[in-house]
C-alpha positions in Angstrom: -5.2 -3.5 -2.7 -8.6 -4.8 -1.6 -9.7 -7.6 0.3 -12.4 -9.1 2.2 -11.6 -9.0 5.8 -13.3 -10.8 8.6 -13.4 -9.2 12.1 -14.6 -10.1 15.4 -15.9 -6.2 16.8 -15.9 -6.0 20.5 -19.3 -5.4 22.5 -17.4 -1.7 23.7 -16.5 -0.5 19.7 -20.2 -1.3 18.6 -21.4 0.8 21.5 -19.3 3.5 20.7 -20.4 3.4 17.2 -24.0 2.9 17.9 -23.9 5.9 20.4 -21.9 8.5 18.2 -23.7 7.1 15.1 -21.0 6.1 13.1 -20.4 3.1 10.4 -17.7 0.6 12.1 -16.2 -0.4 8.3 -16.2 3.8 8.0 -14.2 3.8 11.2 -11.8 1.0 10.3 -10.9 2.6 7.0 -10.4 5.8 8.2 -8.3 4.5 10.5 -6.3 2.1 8.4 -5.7 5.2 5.6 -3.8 6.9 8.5 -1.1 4.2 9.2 1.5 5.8 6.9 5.5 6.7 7.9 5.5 9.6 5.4 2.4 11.0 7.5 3.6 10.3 10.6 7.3 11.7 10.1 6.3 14.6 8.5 3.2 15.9 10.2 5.3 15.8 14.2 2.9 17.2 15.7 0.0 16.2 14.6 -3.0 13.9 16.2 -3.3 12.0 13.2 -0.8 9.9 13.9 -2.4 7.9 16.4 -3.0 5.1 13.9 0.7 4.8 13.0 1.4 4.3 16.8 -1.1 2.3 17.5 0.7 -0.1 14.8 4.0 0.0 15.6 3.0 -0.5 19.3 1.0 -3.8 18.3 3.9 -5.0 16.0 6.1 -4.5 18.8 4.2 -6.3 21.0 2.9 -9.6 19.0 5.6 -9.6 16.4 9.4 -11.2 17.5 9.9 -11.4 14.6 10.4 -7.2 14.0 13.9 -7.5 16.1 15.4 -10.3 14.0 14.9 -8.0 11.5 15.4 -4.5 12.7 19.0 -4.7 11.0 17.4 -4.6 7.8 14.9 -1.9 8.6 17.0 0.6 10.2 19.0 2.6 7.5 15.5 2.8 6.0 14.1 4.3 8.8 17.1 7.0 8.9 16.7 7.9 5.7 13.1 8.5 5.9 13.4 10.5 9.1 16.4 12.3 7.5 14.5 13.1 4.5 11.3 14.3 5.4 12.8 16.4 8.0 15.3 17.8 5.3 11.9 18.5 3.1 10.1 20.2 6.0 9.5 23.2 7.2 6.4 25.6 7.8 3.4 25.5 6.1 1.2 22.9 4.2 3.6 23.2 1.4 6.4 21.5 2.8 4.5 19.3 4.5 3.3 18.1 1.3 6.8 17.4 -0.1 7.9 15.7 3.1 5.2 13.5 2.9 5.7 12.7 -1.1 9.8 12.4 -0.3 8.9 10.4 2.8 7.0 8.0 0.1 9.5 7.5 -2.7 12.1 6.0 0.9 9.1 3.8 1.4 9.1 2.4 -2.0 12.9 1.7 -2.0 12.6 -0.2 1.3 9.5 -2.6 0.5 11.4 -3.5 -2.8 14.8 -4.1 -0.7 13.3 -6.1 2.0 10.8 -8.3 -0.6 14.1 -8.9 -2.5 16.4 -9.8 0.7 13.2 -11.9 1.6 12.4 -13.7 -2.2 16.1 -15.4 -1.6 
C-alpha cells in the first residue's frame, strides 16, 4: 500500500540527517519495513527489532484502545510466538521459515479481527 504522508520532522532528526548525510524519507522507510512480528519473533536477538518496539511502545502509550481489545489479540500473539519458535532454530535457514510461518499467523489474525470489527 502507498500513500502520501505528511510529517512534521523535528529540528534534532534533520540535524542528524544533515550531519550523517542521509535522506529523512530513506530513513523513515527503512524504518517502517522493519516493524514486522514475524521479524521481531524470529530474529530474538537481533538489533533490528528496534522499530517493532519502538511501535508497540507508542501504541501502548497513546492507544487505550489496545486493552479493550487485547482479548482478541492474545491467542494470536501465542500462536505466532509458538510457531516461529517451533520453526526456529540455528542458522539463516530457519530463520527464514520462522519468519514466513510467523507471516501466514499474521494473515489469519488481520482477517479475524477485520471480520470481528466489520460486525
Amino acid at each position: 500500500m502507498d500513500i502520501n504522508l505528511k510529517v512534521s520532522l523535528p529540528q534534532d532528526f534533520t540535524i542528524l540527517c544533515d550531519l550523517f548525510q542521509v535522506n529523512p524519507e530513506t530513513i523513515i522507510q527503512n524504518f517502517i519495513n522493519k516493524v514486522s512480528f514475524p521479524f521481531y519473533y524470529s530474529r530474538p536477538d537481533g538489533n533490528e527489532r528496534w522499530a517493532t518496539l519502538f511501535f508497540l511502545n507508542d501504541i501502548t502509550e497513546n492507544y487505550s484502545s489496545i486493552e479493550e481489545e487485547f482479548p482478541l489479540h492474545e491467542p494470536f500473539m501465542d500462536a505466532l510466538a509458538d510457531v516461529v519458535f517451533n520453526h526456529s532454530g540455528t542458522g539463516p535457514k530457519n530463520v527464514e521459515k520462522a519468519e514466513i510461518a510467523g507471516r501466514k499467523i499474521m494473515k489469519k489474525w488481520h482477517k479475524h479481527i477485520l471480520a470481528i470489527r466489520n460486525k
